[in-house]
C-alpha positions in Angstrom: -22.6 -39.9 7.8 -22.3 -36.1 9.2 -21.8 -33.3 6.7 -18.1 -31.7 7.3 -19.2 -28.2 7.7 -16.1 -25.5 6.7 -18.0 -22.8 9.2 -17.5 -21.5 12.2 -19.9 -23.7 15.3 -21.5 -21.6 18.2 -18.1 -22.5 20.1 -16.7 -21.0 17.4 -14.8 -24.3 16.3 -13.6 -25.1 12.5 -13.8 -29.0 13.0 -11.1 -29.6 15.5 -9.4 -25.9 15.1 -11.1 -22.3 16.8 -12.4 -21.5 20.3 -11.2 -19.2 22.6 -8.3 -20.2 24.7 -7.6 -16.9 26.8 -6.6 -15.5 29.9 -9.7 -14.9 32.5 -8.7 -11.0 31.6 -9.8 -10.9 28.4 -13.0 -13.2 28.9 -15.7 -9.7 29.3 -14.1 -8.7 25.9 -14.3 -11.3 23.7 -17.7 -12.2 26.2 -19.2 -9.2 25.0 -18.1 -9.9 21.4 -19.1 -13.2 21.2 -23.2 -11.8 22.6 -23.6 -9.6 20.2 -21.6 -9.4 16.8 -24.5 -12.1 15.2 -27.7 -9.8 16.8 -25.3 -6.3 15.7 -24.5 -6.7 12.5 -27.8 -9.0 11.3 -29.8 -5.3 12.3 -30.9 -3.6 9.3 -29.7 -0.4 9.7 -26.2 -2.0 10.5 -26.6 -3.7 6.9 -27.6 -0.8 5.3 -24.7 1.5 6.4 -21.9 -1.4 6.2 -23.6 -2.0 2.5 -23.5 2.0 1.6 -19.9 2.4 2.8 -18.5 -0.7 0.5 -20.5 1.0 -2.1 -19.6 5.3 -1.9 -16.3 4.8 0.2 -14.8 1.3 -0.3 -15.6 1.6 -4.2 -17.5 -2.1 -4.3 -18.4 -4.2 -6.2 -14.8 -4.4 -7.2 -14.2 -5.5 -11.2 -14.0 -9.3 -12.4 -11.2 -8.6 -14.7 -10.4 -11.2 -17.5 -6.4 -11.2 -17.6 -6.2 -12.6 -21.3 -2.4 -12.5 -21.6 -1.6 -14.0 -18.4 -4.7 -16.4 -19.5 -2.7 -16.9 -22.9 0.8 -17.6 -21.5 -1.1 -20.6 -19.0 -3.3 -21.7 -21.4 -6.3 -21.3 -18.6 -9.1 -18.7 -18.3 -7.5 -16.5 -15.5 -9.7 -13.9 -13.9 -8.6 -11.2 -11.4 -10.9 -10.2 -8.7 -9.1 -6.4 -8.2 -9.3 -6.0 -4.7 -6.3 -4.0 -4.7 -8.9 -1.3 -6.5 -10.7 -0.8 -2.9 -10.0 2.5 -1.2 -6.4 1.8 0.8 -5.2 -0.6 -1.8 -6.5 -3.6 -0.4 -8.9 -6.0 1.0 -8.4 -5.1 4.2 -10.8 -1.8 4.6 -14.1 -4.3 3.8 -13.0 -5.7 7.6 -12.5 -2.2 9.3 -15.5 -1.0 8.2 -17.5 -3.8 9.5 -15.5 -3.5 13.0 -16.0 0.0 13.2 -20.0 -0.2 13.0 -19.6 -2.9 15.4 -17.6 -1.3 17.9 -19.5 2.5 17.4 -22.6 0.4 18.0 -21.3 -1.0 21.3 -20.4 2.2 22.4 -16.1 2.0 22.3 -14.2 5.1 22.1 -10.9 4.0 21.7 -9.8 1.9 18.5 -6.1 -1.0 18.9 -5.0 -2.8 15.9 -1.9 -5.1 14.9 -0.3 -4.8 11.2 2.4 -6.4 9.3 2.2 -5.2 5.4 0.5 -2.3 6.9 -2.8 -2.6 5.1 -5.0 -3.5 7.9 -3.3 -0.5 9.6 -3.8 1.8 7.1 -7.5 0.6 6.7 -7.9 0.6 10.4 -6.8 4.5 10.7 -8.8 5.1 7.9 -12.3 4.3 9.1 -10.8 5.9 12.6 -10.6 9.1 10.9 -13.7 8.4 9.2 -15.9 8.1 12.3 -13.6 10.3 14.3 -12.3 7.6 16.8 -9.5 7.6 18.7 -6.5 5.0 16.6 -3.8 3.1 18.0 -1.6 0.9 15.7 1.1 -1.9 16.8 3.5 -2.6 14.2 6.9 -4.9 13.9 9.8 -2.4 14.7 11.3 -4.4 11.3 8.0 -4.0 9.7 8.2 -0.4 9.9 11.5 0.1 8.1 10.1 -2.0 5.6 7.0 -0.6 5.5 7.6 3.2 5.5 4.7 4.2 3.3 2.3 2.7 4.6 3.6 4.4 8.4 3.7 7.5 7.0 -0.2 6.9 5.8 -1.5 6.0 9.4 0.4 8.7 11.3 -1.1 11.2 8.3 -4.9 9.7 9.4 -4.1 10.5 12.6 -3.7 7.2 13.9 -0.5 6.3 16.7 1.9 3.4 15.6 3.7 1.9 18.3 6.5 -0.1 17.6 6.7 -3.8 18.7 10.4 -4.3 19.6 10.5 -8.1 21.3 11.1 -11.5 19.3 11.2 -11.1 15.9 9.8 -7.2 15.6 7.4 -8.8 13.2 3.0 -9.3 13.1 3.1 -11.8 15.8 4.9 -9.4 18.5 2.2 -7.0 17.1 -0.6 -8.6 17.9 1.2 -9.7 21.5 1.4 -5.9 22.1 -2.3 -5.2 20.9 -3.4 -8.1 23.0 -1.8 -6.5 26.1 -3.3 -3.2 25.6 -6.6 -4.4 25.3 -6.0 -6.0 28.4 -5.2 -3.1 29.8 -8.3 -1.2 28.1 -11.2 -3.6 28.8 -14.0 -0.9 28.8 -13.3 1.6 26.0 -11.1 -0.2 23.5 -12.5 -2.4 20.8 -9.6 -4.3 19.1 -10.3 -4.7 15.5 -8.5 -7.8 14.3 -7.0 -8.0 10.6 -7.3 -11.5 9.6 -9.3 -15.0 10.7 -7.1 -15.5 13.5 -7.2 -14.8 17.3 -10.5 -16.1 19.7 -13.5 -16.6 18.6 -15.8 -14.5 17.4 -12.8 -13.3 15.7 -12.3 -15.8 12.6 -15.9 -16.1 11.9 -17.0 -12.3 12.0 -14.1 -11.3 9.8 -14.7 -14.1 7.4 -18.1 -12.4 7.3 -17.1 -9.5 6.6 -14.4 -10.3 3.9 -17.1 -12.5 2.9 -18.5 -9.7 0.1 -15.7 -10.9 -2.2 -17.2 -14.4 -3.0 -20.8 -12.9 -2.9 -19.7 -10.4 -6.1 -18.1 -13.1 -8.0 -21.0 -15.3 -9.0 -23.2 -12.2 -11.0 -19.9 -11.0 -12.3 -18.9 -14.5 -13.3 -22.7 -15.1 -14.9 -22.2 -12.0 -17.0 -18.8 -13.2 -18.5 -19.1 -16.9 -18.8 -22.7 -17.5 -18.3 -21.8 -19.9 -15.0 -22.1 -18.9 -11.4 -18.5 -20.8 -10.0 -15.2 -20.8 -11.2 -13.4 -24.2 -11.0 -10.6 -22.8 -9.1 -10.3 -20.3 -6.6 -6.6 -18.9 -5.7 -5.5 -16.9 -2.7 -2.4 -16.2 -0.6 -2.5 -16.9 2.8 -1.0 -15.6 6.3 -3.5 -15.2 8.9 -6.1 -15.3 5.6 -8.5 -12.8 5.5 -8.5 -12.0 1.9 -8.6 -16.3 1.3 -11.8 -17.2 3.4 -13.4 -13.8 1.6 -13.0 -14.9 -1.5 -13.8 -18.6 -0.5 -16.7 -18.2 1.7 -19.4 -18.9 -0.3 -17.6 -21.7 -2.3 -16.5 -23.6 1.3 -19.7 -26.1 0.9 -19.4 -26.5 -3.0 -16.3 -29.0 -3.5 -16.9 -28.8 -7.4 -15.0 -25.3 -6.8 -11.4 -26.3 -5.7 -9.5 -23.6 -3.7 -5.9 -23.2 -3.3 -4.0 -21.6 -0.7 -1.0 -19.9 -1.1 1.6 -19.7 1.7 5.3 -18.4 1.6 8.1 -20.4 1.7 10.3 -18.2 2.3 13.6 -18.9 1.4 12.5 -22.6 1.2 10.3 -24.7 3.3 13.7 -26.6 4.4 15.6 -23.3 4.9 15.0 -22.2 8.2 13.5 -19.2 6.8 9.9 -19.8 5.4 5.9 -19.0 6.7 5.0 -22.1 5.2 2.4 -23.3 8.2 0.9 -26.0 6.4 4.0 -28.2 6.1 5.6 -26.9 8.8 3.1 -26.3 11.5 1.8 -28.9 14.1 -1.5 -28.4 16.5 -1.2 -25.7 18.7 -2.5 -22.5 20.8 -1.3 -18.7 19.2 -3.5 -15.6 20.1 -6.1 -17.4 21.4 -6.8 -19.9 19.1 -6.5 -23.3 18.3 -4.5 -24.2 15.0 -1.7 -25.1 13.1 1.3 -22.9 13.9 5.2 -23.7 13.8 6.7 -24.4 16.7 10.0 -26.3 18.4 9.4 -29.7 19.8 9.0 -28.2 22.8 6.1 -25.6 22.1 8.0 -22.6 21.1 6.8 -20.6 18.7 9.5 -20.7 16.1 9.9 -17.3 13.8 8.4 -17.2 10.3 10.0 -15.4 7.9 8.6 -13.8 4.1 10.1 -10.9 2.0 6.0 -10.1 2.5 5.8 -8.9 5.8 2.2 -10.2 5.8 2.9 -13.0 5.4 5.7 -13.8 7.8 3.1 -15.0 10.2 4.0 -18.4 12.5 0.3 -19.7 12.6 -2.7 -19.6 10.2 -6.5 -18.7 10.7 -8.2 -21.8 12.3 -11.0 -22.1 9.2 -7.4 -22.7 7.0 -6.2 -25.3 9.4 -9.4 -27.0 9.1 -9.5 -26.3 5.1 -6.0 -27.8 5.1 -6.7 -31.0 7.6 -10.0 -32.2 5.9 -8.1 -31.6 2.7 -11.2 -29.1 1.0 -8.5 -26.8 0.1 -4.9 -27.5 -1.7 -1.9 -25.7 -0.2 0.9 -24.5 -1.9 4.5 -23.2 -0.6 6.2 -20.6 -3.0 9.5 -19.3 -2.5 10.5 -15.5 -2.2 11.6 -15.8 -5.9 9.1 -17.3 -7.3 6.7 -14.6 -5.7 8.8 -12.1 -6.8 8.9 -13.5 -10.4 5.4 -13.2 -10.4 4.8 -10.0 -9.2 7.4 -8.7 -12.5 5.6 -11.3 -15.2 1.9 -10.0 -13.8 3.1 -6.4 -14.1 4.6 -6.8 -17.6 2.1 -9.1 -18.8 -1.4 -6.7 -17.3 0.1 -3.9 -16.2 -1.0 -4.3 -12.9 1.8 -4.2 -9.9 0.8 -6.8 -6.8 1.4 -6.7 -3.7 4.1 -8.8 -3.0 2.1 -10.9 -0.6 -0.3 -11.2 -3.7 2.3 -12.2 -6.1 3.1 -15.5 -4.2 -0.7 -16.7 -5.1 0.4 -15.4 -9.0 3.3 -18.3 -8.8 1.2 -21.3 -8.8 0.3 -21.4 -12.6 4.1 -23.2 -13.0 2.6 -25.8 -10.8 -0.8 -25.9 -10.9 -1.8 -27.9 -14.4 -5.5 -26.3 -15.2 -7.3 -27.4 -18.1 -8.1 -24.5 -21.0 -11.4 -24.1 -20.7 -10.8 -23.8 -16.8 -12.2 -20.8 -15.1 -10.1 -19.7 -12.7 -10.3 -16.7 -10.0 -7.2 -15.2 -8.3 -7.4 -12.9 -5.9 -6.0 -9.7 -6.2 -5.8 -9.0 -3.1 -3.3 -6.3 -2.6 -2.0 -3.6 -4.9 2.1 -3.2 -4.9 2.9 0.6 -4.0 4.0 -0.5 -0.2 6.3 -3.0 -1.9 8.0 -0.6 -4.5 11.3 -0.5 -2.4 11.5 -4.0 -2.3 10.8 -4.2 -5.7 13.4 -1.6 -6.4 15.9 -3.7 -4.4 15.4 -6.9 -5.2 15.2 -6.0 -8.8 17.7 -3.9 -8.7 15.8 -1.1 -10.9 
């Protein structure tokens, strides 16, 4: 019997889900992409700069931090892996960093992004201004009312956000914009993608970039519970960079149960959710294969979060597989059960999420884990982007 494998394949396939289904215009990009990310970023000295970066400028390893009231009120060992500790306030900068060796080494000039919560945007004009490159950032007209702090941050690096103004103003008419203009920027441009979605190589090479989060777990884990893998591994997904990070070097160990965390939105029912896993059926978004919601007809129907990076209408093919094969458990949590959890974790630690974070915080009502369970949430995302919402939905 053949061994389900939870990676990427040279086609860049996750079982049935992946590939890259693109116009002949972008084919020399993602051609040139595909060549030479493996040979690039396997080179030595491209290790050895990507490795002292995440160390001096990133601010890795990131702690293993044992959250013993949260841990008390589930009755479950709850660990936090703080990725909302890294330099920009989130997961997102181990990504950019990686992108931006990759495209300096293949000589771009010019660097396109997409954003919704504003993170990979911010982490994108970061490592811009690091390396002195040239920064454009397409963002959700709606996202950047919502997201104000994190605009003013890019346009302070010296990046440019333009606004996306067609369907739903939101990450997917982002990434439509970012798409065009790479289109329309074959030569210089390198697009550096925020999450595990879009053609391949795209899912695999930022799984193995985010990939650094699982690798620090199992010393960190060794040193507080003398065991190399949790029994649980929790994360919030969209797209799902920060999940297949922190679940990479679990995928072929199915004693290590993961759990992915979608939004429901308003309710899975409602009209006004992100939940792709129960909503979504097969389909093609940004180049990709996967599970995405859509009419009966094959229109892309709009998602909807109070996170706006969550609010996304597919998911990252290597979570459509995850979810298919059943190796990962997906859960759908409401906006105010997210936002419940972002309060309790913040009064219970002292720690204030991200609101896309909090949603994978919401499980432990449903999620029965035994007490001498060890279980690893990802912290994904700290919540100082989110404060307004907070404020407003709160009413602080």
């Amino acid at each position: 019997m053949k061994q389900v494998s939870y990676h990427a394949d040279e086609q860049g396939f996750y079982g049935e889900f992946g590939g890259a289904f693109i116009p002949e215009m972008l084919y020399p990009n993602t051609e040139e992409l595909r060549k030479s990310y493996l040979e690039i970023t396997s080179r030595p000295e491209f290790q050895k700069e990507f490795k002292a970066l995440l160390k001096d400028y990133v601010g890795r390893p990131t702690p293993l931090f044992y959250a013993s009231r949260l841990s008390e009120k589930y009755q479950t060992k709850i660990y936090l892996k703080r990725e909302d500790l890294c330099h920009t306030g989130a997961h997102k900068v181990n990504n950019t960093i990686g992108q931006i060796l990759l495209a300096k080494a293949l000589g771009k000039k010019r660097i396109i992004a997409e954003t919704g919560a504003g993170q990979h945007g911010v982490a994108t004009a970061t490592v811009c201004a690091l390396m002195g490159i040239e920064c454009v950032v397409y963002m959700g007209a709606l996202d950047i009312k919502r997201q104000a702090p994190n605009v003013a941050r890019m346009k302070l690096l010296g990046a440019t956000v333009r606004a996306a103004e067609s369907g739903s103003k939101t990450l997917k008419d982002a990434t439509n914009e970012a798409i065009r203009d790479w289109i329309n920027n074959p030569v210089d441009t390198h697009y550096i993608i925020g999450s595990v979605v879009g053609p391949h190589p795209y899912p695999d090479m930022v799984a193995r970039f985010q990939s650094v989060i699982s690798e620090e777990i199992g010393s960190q884990l060794m040193e507080k519970e003398g065991r190399e893998l949790p029994d649980y591994v929790i994360a919030c997904v969209g797209g799902g960079s920060n999940a297949a990070g922190i679940y990479y070097h679990y995928l072929d160990r199915p004693e290590v149960k993961l759990v992915a965390v979608e939004a429901a939105g308003k309710g899975v029912d409602s009209g006004h959710s992100a939940a792709t896993s129960a909503l979504g059926k097969v389909g093609i978004i940004h180049g990709s294969k996967t599970l995405l919601m859509q009419t009966g007809d094959g229109q892309i129907t709009e998602p909807y979060s109070i996170s706006a990076g969550l609010d996304y209408p597919g998911v990252g093919p290597m979570h459509a597989h995850l979810f298919t094969s059943k190796r990962a458990q997906f859960i759908s949590i409401t906006d105010e059960k997210a936002m419940e959890a972002g309060r309790e974790l913040a009064a219970l630690e002292g720690i204030i999420p991200a609101i896309e974070t909090s949603h994978a915080f919401a499980v432990f009502e449903t999620l029965k884990c035994k007490k001498e369970d060890v279980v690893v949430v990802n912290l994904s995302g700290r919540g100082d982007k989110d404060l307004q919402t907070y404020i407003d939905y709160f009413e602080l």
